[in-house]
N, C-alpha and C positions, 0 to 999 in steps of 0.2 A: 508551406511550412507549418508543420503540425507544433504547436507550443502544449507544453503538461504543468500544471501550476499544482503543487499538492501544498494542503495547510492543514493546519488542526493540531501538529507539534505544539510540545511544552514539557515542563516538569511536574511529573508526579512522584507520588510516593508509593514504593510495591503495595501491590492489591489495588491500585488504583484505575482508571477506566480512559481512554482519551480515542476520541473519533476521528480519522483524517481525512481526507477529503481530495478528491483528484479532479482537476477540471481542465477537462479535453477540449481547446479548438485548433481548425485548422482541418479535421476529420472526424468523421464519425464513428464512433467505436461501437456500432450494434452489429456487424458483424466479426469481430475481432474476440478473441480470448486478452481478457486484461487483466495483469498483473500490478501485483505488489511487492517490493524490491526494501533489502534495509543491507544498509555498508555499515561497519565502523572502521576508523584509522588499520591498517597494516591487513585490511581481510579484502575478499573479493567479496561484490556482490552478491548477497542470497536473498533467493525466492521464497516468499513466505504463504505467499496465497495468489489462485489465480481464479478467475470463473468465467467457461465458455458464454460464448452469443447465444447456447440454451438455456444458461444459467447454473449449469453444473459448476460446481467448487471446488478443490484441492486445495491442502492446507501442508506445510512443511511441518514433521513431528513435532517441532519444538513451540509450534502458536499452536498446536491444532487443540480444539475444543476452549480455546480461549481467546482466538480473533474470528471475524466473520467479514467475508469481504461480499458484497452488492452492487451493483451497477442498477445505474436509473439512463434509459438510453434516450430517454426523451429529453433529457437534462446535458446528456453528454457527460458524465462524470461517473466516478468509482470510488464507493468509498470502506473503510477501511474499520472495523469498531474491535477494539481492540479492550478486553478486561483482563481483571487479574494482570497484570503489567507486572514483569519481575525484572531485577538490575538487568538480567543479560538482552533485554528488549532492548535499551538503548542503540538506538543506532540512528543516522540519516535515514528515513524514508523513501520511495520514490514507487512511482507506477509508472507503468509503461506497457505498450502491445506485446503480445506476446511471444510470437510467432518471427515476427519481422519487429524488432525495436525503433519507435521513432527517437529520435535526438530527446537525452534525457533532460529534465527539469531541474531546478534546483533542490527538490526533496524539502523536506522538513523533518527539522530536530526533534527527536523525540527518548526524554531521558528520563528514568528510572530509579530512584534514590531509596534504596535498603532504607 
């Protein structure tokens, strides 16, 4: 049973900066592509960033040049630095494999205030 625990959610204010943090057991994520995931109420999940087991990144236009996502494989975790923070950032959080999805997490709040 693969468990995902992400934190580092809270409230800012735009322009503000907050780092999230994903912590993988159950498996090991050094060969996997891991993602970053954000929902709000009445949407579907979207992809925000992901970075292969080379380290390669992808970024959805809407974070891109303004989150950075990193994996530490010796730690088992993915994390998430997200600046400049604007209202429409709000959302639940969550990480997860990429490829093949394990059972999601509970995510963390993460809200944005003009």
């Amino acid at each position: 049973q693969v468990q995902l625990v992400e934190s580092g959610g809270g409230l800012v204010q735009a322009g503000g900066s907050l780092r999230l943090s994903c912590a993988v057991s159950g498996n090991m994520i050094s060969f996997n592509t891991m993602g970053w995931y954000r929902q709000v109420p009445g949407a579907q999940r979207e992809s925000v960033a992901r970075v292969t087991s080379g380290g390669s990144t992808n970024y959805a236009d809407s974070v891109k040049g303004r989150f950075t996502i990193s994996r530490d494989n010796a730690k088992n975790t993915v994390t998430l630095q997200m600046n400049s923070l604007k209202p429409e950032d709000t959302a639940v959080y969550y990480c997860n494999r990429v490829a093949v999805n394990w059972n999601w997490g509970q995510g963390t709040q993460v809200t944005v205030s003009s």
